[in-house]
C-alpha positions in Angstrom: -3.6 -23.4 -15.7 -3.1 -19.9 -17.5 0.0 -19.8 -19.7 0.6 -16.4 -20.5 1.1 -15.5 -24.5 3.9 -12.6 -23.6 4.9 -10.8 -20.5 6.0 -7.2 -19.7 8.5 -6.6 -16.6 10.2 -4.1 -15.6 13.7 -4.6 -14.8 14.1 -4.3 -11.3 11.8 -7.2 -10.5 14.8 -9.4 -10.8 15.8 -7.5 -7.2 12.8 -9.4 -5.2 12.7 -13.0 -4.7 9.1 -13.3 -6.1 10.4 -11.3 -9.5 13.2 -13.9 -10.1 10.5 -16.5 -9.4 8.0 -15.9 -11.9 11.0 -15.2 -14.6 12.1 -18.5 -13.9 8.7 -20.2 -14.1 7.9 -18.4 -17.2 11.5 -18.7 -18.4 10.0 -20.1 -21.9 7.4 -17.1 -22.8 8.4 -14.4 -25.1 9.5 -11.6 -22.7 9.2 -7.5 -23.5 11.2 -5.3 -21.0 9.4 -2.4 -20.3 9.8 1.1 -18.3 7.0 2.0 -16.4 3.8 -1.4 -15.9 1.0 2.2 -15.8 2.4 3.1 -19.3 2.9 0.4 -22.0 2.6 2.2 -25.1 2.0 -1.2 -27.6 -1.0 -1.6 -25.0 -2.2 2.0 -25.4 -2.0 1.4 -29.3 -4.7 -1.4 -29.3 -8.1 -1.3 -30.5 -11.2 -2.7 -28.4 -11.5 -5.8 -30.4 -8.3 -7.1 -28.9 -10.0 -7.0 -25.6 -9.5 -10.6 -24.9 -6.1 -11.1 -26.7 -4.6 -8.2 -24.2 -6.0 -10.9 -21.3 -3.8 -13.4 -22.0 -0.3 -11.1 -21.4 1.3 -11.1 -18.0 2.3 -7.2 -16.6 5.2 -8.1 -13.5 6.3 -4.8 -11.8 6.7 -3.1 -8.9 3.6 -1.2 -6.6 4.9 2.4 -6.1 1.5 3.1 -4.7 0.8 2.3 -1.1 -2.1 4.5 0.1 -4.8 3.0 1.8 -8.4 4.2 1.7 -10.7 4.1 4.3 -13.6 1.9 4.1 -16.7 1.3 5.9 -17.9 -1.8 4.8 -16.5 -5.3 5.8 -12.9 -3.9 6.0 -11.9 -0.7 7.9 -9.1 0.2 4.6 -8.9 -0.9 1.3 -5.1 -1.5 0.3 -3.4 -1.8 -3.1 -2.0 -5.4 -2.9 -0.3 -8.5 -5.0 -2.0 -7.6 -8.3 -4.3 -5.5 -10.4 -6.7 -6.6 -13.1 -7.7 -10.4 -13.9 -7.2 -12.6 -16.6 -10.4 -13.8 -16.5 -13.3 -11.1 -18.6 -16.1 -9.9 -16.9 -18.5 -7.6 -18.8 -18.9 -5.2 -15.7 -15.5 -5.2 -14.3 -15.5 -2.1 -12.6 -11.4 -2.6 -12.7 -11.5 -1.8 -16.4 -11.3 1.5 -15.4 -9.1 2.8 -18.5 -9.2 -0.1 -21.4 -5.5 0.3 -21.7 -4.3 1.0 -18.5 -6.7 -1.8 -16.5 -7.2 -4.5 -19.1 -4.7 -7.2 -17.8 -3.4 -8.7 -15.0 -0.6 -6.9 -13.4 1.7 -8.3 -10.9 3.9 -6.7 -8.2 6.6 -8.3 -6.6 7.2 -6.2 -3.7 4.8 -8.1 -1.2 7.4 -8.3 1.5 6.9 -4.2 1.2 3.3 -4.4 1.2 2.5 -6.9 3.6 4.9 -4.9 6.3 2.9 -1.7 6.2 -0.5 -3.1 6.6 1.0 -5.3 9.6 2.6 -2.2 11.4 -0.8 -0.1 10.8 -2.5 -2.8 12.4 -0.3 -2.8 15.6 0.0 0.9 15.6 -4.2 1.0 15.5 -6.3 1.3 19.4 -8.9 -0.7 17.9 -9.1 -4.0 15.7 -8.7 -3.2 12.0 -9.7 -4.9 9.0 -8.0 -4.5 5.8 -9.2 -5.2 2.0 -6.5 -6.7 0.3 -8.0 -7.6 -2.4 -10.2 -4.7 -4.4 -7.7 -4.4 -7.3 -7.8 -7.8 -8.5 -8.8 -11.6 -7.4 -6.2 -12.8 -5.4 -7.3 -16.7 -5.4 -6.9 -16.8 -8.9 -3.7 -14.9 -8.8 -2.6 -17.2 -6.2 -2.9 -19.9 -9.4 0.4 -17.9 -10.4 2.7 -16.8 -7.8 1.1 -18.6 -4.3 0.8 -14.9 -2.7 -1.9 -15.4 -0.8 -0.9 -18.8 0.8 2.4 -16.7 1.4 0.4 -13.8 3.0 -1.8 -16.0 5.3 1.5 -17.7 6.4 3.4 -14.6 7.2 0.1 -12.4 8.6 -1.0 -15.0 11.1 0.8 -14.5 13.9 0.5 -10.8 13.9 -1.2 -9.4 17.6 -3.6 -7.7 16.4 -5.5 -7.1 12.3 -7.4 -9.3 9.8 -7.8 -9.5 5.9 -9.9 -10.1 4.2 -10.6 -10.5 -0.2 -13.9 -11.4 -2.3 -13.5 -13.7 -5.1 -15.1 -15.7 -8.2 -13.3 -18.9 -8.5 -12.7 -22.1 -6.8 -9.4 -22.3 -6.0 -9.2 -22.7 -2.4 -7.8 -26.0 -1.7 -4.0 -24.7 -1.1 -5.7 -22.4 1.8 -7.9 -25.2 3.5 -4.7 -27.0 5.1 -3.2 -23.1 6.5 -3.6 -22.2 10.3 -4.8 -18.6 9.6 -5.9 -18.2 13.2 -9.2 -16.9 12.2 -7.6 -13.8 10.6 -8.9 -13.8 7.5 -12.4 -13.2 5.7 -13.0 -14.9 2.5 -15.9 -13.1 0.3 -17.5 -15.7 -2.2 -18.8 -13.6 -4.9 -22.1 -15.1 -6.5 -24.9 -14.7 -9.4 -27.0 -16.9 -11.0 -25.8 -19.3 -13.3 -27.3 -17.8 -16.4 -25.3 -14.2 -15.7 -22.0 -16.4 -14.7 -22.3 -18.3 -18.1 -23.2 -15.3 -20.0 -21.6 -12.4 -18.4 -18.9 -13.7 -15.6 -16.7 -15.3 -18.6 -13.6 -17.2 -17.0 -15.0 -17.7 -13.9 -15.8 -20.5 -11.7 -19.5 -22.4 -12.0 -21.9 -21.5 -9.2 -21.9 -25.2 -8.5 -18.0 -24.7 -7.9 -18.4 -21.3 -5.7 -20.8 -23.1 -3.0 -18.2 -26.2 -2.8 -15.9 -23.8 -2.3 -17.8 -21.8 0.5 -18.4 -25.4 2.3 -15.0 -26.2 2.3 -13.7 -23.1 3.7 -15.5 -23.0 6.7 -15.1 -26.5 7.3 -11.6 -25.3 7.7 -12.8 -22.5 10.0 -12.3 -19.6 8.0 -14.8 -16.8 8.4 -16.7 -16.6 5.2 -19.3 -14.2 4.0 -21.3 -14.1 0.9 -21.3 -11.1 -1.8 -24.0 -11.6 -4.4 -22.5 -9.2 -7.0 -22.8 -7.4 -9.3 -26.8 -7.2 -9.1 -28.0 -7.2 -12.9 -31.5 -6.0 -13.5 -32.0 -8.6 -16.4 -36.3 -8.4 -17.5 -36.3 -11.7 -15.2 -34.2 -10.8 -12.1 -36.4 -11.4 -10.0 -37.0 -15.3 -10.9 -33.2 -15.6 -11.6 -32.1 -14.0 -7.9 -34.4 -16.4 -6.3 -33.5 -19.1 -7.5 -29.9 -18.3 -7.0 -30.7 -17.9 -3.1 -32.8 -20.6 -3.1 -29.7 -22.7 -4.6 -27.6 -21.5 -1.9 -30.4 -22.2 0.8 -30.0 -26.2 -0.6 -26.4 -26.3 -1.4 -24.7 -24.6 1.3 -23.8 -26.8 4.5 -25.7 -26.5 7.6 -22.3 -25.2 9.1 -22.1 -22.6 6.7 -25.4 -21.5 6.7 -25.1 -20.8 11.0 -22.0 -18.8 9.8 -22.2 -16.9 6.5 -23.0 -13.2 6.0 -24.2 -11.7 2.8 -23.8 -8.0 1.0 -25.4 -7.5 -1.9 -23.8 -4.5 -4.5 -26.0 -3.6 -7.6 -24.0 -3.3 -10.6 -22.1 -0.3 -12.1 -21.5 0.1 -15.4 -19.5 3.1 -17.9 -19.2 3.7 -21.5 -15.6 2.3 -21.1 -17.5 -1.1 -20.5 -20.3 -1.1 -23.5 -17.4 0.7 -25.8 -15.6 -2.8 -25.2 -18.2 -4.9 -24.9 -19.6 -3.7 -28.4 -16.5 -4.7 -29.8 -15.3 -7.8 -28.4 -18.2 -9.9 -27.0 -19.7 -10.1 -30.0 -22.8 -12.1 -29.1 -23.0 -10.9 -25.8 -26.6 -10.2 -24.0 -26.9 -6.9 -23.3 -26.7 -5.7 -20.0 -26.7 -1.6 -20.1 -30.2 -0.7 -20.1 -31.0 3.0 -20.3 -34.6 3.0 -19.0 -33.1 1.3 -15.8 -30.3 3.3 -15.3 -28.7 7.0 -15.4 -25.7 8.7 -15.5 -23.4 9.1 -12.0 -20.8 11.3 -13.5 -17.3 10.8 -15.3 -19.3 8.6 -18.2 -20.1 6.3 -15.7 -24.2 4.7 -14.8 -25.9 3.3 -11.7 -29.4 2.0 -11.3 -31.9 4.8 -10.6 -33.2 4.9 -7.3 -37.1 3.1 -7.5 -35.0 0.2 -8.9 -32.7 0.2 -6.1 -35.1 0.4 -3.5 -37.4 -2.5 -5.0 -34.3 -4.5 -5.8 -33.2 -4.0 -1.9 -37.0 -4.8 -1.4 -36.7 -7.7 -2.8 -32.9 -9.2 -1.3 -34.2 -7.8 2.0 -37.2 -10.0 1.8 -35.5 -13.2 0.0 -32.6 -13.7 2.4 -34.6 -13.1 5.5 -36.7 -15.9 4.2 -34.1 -18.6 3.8 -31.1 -17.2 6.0 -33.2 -14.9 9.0 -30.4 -16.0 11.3 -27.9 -14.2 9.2 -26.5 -10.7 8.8 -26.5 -8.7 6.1 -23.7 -6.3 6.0 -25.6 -3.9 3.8 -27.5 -3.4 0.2 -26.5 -0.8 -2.5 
């Protein structure tokens, strides 16, 4: 259970139900008041190495952002949520935008706020919408903390018309199995193979864990789709990736495998990232590689194109082999 070393708030938190929660439930950690969460200045001060000390603060505010993005993926919008940033320390994490803006997990306690827009867009809308809720952070590890998501599934399930949906890396899904969500949410499993989880995905849940998990939720007849992500052209991906889908192929139920979808997202990586990871993964493998990759503007990298294509080559190929009855949403 994470125990945060310090947290930041901002005063008016105390105003929302949720605020006075987590001050409560935290009422024995060492406690900063603070302005503005997007501006902590002792944060901004930090150097690289402390990478992993900064992961173990808790940011609690208030989301003054609400815009939502169109999407054209899974979900029709992507919408800031609960939380931003993660407590656990992916080498990739493409929400370490800005080291000392993106670093830690922050939490807003205006869900009430949150959860009404996206409920009176949805019954606005002609057609069915579908909205990402969680592309900022990992909400079934942030439900670990302040039950949000179990809150949101109770208080978005009898809306007429929308679904939600949220990818994840851990576990945590047993408070969720026992909720009549009315088939209104898509869960995401995010997966690699156990190598990259042990070596890159630090914090995370075991792959072992991750497929228990997928069985479990549609056992409790939630619609679940697979996202093997982030794609890491390691000199052996191709043996790794096989055996990872060959390891679902075995592991998965034989509901879940008639039910299941997969996307498949090749990594993205920035100088923000191996600045970081220079410093504080020490012993880290190293997964920028510059004959693979090249610049997409804005100091950030993507796999060039021949990679791409044999890498969607090669998923194409793999999953049609062991899953041919199920959809892929799309490879990039």
């Amino acid at each position: 259970m994470f125990r945060p070393t310090a947290i930041y708030f901002e005063k008016d938190i105390e105003n929302y139900e949720l605020g006075r929660m987590l001050l409560e439930k935290y009422k024995d950690v060492p406690k900063i008041e603070i302005e503005n969460h997007n501006n902590i200045e002792e944060m901004r001060n930090k150097q690289n190495s402390e990478f992993l000390k900064m992961k173990k603060n808790l940011i609690i505010g208030t989301r003054k952002t609400h815009k939502f993005v169109e999407n054209h993926k899974v979900s029709d919008y992507l919408v800031p949520y609960t939380s931003s940033g993660c407590i656990a320390s992916c080498m990739y994490c493409y929400l370490v935008c800005n080291y000392n803006k993106c670093a830690y997990m922050r939490l807003f306690v205006n869900r009430e706020e949150m959860l009404d827009k996206i409920i009176k867009t949805a019954n606005k809308s002609d057609k069915e919408l579908t909205f990402e809720i969680g592309s900022n952070s990992d909400l079934v590890l942030e439900n670990t903390i302040t039950n949000n998501l179990v809150w949101t599934i109770e208080n978005f399930k009898d809306t007429p018309k929308g679904k939600l949906t949220f990818p994840t890396k851990f576990a945590y899904v047993d408070d969720l199995l026992p909720l009549n969500h009315k088939q209104k949410i898509i869960v995401r499993m995010s997966v690699n193979p156990e190598y990259i989880i042990n070596n890159v995905e630090f914090g995370t849940s075991r792959l072992k864990d991750r497929v228990e998990a997928i069985n479990k939720l549609v056992d409790a007849d939630y619609e679940v789709g697979i996202l093997i992500a982030p794609v890491i052209f390691l000199e052996d991906w191709r043996k790794l990736y096989h055996e990872l889908i060959l390891y679902l192929y075995q592991n998965l139920s034989t509901k879940a495998k008639s039910k299941i979808f997969f996307e498949v997202i090749f990594m993205t990586y920035s100088y923000v990232h191996n600045a970081i990871n220079k410093e504080a993964f020490l012993n880290s493998i190293q997964i920028f590689d510059k004959e693979k990759m090249t610049g997409r503007g804005k100091g950030k990298y993507m796999y060039k194109s021949d990679i791409k294509k044999e890498g969607e080559i090669f998923f194409r190929e793999e999953l049609s082999k062991y899953f041919k009855n199920n959809k892929i949403w799309y490879i990039v």
